[in-house]
N, C-alpha and C positions, 0 to 999 in steps of 0.2 A: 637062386641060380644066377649067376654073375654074365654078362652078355661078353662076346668079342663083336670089337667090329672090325673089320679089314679095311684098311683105308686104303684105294689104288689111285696113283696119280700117273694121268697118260698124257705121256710128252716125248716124242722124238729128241729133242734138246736136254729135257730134264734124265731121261734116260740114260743118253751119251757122255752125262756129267758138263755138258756145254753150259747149263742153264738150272738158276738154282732152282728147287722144287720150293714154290710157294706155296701151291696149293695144301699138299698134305699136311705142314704142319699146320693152314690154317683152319683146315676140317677136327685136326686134333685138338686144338685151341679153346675150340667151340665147344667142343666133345667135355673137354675139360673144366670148362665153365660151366656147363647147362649142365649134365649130368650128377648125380651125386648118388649112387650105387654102386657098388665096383664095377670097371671095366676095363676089360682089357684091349687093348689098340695096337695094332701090327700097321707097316707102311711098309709099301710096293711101290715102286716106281716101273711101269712098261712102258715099250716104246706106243706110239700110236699106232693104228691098225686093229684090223676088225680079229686078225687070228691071235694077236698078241693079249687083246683085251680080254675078250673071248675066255681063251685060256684060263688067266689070273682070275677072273669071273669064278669059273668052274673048277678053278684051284681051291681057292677061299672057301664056295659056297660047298663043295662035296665033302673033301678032306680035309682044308684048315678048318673047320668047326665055325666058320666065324656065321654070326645071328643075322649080321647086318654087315653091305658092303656098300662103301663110299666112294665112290670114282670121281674122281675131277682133271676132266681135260677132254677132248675130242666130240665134242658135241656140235661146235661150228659148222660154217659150209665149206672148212677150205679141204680139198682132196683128203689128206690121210685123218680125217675128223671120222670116226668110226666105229664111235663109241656104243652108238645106238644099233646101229648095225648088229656089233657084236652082243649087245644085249637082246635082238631077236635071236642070237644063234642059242640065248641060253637059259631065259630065264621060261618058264611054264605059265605064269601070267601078268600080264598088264594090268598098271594100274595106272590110267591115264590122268588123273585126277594131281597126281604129283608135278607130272608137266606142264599143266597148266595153269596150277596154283603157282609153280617155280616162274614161267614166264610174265604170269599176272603181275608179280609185287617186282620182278625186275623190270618191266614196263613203266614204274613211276620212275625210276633211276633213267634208264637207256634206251633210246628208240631199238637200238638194235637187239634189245631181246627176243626181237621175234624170230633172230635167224638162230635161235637156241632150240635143242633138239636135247632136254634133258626129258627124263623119265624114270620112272620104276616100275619092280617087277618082282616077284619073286622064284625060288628054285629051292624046291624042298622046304624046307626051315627056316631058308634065308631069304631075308630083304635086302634089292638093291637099290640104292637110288644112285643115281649121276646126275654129275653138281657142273656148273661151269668153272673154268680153273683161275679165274680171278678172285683174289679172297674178301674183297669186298661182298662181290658178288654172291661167293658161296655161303658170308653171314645171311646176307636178304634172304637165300634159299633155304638154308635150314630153319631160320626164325620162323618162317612160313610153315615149310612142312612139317618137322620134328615134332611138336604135337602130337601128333596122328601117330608116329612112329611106336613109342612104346606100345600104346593099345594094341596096336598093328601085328607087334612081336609077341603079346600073349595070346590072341586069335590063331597063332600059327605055332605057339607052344615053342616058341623058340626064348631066347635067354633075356632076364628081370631089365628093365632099367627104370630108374627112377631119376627124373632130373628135378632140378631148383626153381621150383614156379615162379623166381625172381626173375629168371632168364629164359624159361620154356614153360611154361603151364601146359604139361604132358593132357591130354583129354583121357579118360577112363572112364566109365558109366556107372552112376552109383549101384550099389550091392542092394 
């Protein structure tokens, strides 16, 4: 079974078409390197805000079908940064382990990783995690996490991925 992932990128700017969406394609990028399974990839662009995120959240995860949702943006401290918020409004559980392994290896790059508020969670079937919207950045973070992520998706029965141990050495427990 072939996984989707929803990729959402939250930007007041990018949203308004003011400002080009870097992040998504760079999450796709990644997606498309490391991966080697089928998969299908959709991209959302929402404004920032806790009801807008939220939403797309509970769009993807109920009715788009998608396994796995990739947010990048709103995780900062500045006002409409909301992201995390909106993922209390939605997901069923925390997995605090993503945010802190995300803020760990950006730590070697940037003092100000610490003002980063990413995280995941799940809802139903689906895995979220939220990335920072810089694509350097969001390389460090999935290098880190995505590992974890397949195993993660078959404990919850949710859709195959198999990536390229040249680029992601996926963890699985032997049979």
């Amino acid at each position: 079974m072939s996984a989707k992932v929803a990729v959402i990128t939250v930007s007041d700017r990018a949203a308004a078409g003011i400002y080009e969406d870097k992040g998504g394609p760079a999450i796709e990028a990644w997606l498309r390197r490391a991966v080697i399974s089928p998969l299908e990839v959709v991209r959302e662009i929402v404004p920032d805000g806790r009801d807008s995120v939220a939403s797309a959240l509970r769009r993807w995860a109920d009715a788009g079908g998608a396994d796995l949702i990739l947010a990048t943006g709103g995780t900062g401290p500045s006002p409409r940064d909301e992201t995390p918020e909106a993922m209390d409004d939605v997901v069923e559980r925390h997995f605090p382990g993503f945010g802190e392994l995300m803020r760990a290896v950006s730590l070697r790059e940037v003092p100000t990783a610490i003002l980063s508020r990413q995280g995941a969670g799940t809802r139903g079937r689906c895995l979220i995690i939220t990335l920072p919207g810089k694509p350097s950045a969001i390389d460090t973070c999935l290098d880190a996490v995505f590992p974890a992520v397949p195993y993660c998706l078959d404990l919850m029965g949710a859709g195959w991925i198999e990536t390229d141990p040249k680029v992601c050495k996926a963890f699985r427990p032997a049979k």
